[in-house]
C-alpha positions as CSV (number, residue, x, y, z in Angstrom):
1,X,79.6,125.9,93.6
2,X,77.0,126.0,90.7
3,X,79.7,125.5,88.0
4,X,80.9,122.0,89.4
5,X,77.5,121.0,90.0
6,X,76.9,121.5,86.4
7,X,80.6,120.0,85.5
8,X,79.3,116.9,87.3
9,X,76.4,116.8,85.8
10,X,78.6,117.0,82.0
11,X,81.1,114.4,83.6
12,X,78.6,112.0,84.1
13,X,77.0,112.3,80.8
14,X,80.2,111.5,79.6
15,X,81.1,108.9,81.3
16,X,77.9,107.3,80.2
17,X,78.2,108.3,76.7
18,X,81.8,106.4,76.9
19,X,80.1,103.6,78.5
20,X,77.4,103.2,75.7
21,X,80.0,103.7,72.7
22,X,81.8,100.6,74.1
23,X,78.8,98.6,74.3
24,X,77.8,99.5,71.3
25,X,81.1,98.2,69.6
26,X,80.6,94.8,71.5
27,X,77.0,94.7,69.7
28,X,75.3,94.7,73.5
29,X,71.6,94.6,73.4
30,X,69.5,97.3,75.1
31,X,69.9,96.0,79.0
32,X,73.7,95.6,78.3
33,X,74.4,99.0,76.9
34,X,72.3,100.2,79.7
35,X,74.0,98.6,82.4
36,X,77.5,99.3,81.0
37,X,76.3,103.0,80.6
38,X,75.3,103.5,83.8
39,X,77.7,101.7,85.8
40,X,80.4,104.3,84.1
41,X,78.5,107.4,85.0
42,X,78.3,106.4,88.9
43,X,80.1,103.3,89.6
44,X,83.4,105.3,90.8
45,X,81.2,107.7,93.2
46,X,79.0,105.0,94.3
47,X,82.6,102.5,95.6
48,X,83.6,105.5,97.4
49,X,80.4,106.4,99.9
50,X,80.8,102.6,100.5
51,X,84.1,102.7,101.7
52,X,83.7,105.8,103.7
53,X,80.4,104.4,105.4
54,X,78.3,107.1,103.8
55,X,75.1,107.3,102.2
56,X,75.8,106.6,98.5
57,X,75.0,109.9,96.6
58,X,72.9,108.7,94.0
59,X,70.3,106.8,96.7
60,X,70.5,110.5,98.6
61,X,70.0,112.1,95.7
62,X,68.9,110.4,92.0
63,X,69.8,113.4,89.5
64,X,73.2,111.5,88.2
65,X,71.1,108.3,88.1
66,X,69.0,109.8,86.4
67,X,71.1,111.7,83.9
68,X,72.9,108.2,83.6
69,X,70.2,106.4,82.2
70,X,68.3,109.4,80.1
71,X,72.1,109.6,78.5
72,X,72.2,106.0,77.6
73,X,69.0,105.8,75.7
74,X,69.9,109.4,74.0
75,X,73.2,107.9,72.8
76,X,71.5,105.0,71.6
77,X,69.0,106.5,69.8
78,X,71.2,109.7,68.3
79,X,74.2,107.7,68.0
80,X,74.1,105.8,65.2
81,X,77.6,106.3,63.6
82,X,80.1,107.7,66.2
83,X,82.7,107.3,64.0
84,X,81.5,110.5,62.4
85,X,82.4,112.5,65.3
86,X,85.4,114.4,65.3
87,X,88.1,112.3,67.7
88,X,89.3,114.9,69.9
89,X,85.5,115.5,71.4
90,X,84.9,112.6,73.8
91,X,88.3,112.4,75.0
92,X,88.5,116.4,76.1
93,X,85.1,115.7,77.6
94,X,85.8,112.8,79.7
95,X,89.4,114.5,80.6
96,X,86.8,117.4,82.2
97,X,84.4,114.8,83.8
98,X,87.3,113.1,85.7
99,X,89.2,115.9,86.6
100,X,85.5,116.8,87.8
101,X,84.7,113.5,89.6
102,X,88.2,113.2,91.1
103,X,87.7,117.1,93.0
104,X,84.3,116.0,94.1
105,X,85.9,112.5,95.5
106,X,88.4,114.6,97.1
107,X,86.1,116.6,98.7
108,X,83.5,113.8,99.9
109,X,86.5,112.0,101.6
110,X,88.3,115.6,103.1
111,X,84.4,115.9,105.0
112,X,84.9,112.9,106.7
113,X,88.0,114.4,108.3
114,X,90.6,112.0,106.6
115,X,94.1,112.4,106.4
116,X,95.4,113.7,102.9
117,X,96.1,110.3,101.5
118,X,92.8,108.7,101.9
119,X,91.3,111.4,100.1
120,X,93.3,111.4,97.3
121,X,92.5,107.6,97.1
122,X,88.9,108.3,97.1
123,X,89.6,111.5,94.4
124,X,91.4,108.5,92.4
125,X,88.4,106.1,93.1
126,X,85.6,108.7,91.9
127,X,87.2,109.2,88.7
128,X,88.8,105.9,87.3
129,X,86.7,103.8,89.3
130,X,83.5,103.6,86.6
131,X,86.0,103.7,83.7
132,X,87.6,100.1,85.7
133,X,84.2,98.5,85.9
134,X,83.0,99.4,82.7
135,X,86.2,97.5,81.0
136,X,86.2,94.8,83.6
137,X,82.6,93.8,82.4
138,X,83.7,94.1,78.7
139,X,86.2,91.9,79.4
140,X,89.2,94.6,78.5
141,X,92.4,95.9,80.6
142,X,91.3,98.8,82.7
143,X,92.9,102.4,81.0
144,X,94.5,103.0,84.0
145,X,96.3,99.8,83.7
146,X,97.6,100.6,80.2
147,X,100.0,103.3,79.3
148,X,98.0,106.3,79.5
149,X,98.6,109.2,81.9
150,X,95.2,108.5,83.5
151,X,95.8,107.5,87.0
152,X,98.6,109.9,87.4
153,X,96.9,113.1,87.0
154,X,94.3,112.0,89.3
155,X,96.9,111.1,91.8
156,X,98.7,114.6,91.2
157,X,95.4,116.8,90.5
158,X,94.3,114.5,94.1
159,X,97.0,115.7,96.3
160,X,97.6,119.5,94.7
161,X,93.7,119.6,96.3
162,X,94.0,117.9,99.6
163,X,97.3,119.4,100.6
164,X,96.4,123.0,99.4
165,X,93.2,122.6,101.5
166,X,94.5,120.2,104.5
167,X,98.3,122.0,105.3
168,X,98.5,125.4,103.1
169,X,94.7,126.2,104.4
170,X,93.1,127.5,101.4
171,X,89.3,127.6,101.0
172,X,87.5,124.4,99.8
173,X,86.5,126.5,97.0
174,X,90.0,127.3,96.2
175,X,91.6,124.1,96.4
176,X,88.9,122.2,94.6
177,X,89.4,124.5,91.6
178,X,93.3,124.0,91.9
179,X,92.8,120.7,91.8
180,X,90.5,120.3,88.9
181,X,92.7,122.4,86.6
182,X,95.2,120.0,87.8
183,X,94.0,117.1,86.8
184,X,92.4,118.5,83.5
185,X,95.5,120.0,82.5
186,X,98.2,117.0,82.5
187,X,95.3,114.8,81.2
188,X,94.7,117.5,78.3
189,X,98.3,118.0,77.8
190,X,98.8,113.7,77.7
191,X,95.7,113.5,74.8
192,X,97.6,116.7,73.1
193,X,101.1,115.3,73.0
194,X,100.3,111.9,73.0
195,X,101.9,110.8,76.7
196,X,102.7,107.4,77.7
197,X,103.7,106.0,81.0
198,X,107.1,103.5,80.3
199,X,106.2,100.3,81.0
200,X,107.1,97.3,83.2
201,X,108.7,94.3,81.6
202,X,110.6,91.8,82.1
203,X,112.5,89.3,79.9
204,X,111.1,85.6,79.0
């Protein structure tokens, strides 16, 4: 599938881009945006192989290591004033690179022949997991701990692929693409509308 090689090519760009912008409003130097940048773009992807026991993909295979860091100096050199961008850009673009990452975490995990769950875990993993190690290290609550309807569509776009591959028998192809537009869609539709998860509180 040429087009989600190149969607995972944009995702992680993105991710790195996202990365970078939040270094750059802790005032980071060089190494730190770098680091912050990069662990975004593959951290999620690299927590899954580990936990499957597989060959982490960007060891096998450098291109989204190397698109991570190339990214990271870009946005440091091109992206002076980020404010200037218009506000709906990087959000739509990171909704596409997770709805990417989590249909390529889906799919890692479904060709290790585990049961439905796990790979939706691992779909979940691939695509929040950077975004949770990126705000751990800034010392800021993990997005898919806030309100947002992050996680969700993940967990949603996740299973609409793994069942429609792993019990309604569709191609990998097909349910990958199902999944995706999944995922993008409720994540779209929560940026468009402005959706919040309620929240858990109790009384002091």
């Amino acid at each position: 599938m040429h087009l989600l090689y190149w969607l995972d090519i944009l995702g992680t760009a993105v991710f790195a881009i996202s990365g970078v912008l939040l270094a750059g409003r802790l005032k980071m130097d060089p190494f730190g945006v770098l680091v912050l940048g990069t662990v975004t773009a593959i951290g999620g992807g690299t927590i899954r192989d580990l936990l499957l026991d597989v060959p982490v993909f960007w060891i096998v295979d450098s291109t989204d290591l190397i698109i991570a860091i190339v990214t990271c100096f870009a946005t440091i050199v091109l992206v002076r004033r980020p404010n200037t961008l218009p506000k709906w850009i990087l959000p739509v673009l990171d909704a596409i690179g997770l709805a990417v990452f989590v249909g390529i975490g889906v799919n890692k995990a479904l060709t290790q022949e585990v049961n439905a769950l796990v790979a939706v875990c691992m779909g979940v993993l691939t695509g929040v997991g950077g975004g949770m190690i990126r705000d751990t290290l800034a010392r800021e609550i993990p997005m898919i701990l806030r309100k947002e309807v992050y996680a969700t569509a993940c967990i949603i776009g996740g299973a609409i692929h793994a069942l429609s591959y792993l019990y309604f028998e569709l191609s990998m192809p097909m349910a990958t693409l199902l999944g995706i537009l999944a995922t993008l869609s409720i994540r779209l539709t929560a940026i468009r509308w402005r959706l919040q998860l309620p929240t858990f509180a109790l009384e002091n």
